[in-house]
N, C-alpha and C positions, 0 to 999 in steps of 0.2 A: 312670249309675244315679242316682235319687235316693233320697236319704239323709236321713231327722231324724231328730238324737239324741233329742229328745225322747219319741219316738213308737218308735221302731225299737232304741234302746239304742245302748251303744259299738258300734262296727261291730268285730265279728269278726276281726279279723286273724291270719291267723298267726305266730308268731315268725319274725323276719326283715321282716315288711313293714309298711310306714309309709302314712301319710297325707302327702303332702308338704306340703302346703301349712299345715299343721302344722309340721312342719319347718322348711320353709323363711321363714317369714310368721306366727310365734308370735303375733305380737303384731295382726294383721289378721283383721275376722271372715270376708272368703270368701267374701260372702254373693252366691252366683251370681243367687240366684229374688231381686228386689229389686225390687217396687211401688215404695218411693219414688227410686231411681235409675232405671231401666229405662220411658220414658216410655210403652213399647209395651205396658205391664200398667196396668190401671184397677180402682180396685176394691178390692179383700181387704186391702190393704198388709201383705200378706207378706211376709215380707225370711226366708231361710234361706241357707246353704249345702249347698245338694242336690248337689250337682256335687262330685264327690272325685277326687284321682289318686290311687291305690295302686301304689307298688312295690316291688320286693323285688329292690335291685342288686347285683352280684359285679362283674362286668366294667367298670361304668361309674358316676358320681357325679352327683350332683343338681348342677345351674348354678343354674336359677332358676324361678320358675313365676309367672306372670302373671293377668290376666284377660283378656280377649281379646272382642271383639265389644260393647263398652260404649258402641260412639258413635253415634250415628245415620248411617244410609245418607243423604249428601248429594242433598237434590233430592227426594228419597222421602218420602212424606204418605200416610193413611192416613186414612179419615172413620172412625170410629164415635157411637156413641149414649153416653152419660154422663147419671146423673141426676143433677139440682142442685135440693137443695129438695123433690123428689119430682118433680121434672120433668125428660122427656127432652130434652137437648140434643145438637143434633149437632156435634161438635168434630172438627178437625183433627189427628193424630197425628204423630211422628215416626216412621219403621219402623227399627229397630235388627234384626241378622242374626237373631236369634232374641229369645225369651219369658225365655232363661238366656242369661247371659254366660259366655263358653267360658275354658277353662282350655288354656294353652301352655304346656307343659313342655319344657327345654331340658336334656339331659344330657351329660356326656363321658366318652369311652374313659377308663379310668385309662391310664398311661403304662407302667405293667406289663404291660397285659393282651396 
């Protein structure tokens, strides 16, 4: 899903469920949609964190959560058009797995459960 606070509000939660990456990464912004990281986006320099995990665990406990797909695909180029100055150039790209950097969530069984 994507999500900005800005525009869309606190996200709704029910009592019980969290944002993890909140959570987990208080102190990091997230920002999955990232123009100036993400060399596969030109343009807007957007930078959000649209990309949320939400859970609500009994059985099992948060480990860790990551970013995931941040690197470029070795070997893989891409041409597009970019303007500089008001003029078209054609540039070279890097192709990264997607447009958004993915989120990996790692969780464990409690020992109870």
């Amino acid at each position: 899903m994507n999500w900005v606070d800005e525009l869309d509000g606190a996200v709704p939660l029910p009592t019980g469920w969290h944002d993890v990456w909140l959570m987990l990464r208080p102190n990091e912004e997230g920002l999955t949609f990232d123009c100036k990281q993400n060399p596969l986006l030109t343009g807007s320099g957007l930078r959000k964190r649209l990309d949320r995990f939400f859970c609500h665990l009994q059985d099992f406990s948060l480990e860790s959560i990551e970013m995931v797909g941040t690197q470029a695909i070795p070997g893989v180029m891409f041409e597009t058009e970019v303007k500089v100055k008001g003029e078209s150039k054609k540039v070279q790209l890097p192709v990264l797995p997607s447009d958004h950097f993915g989120l990996l969530l790692k969780i464990a069984q409690n020992r109870e459960s």
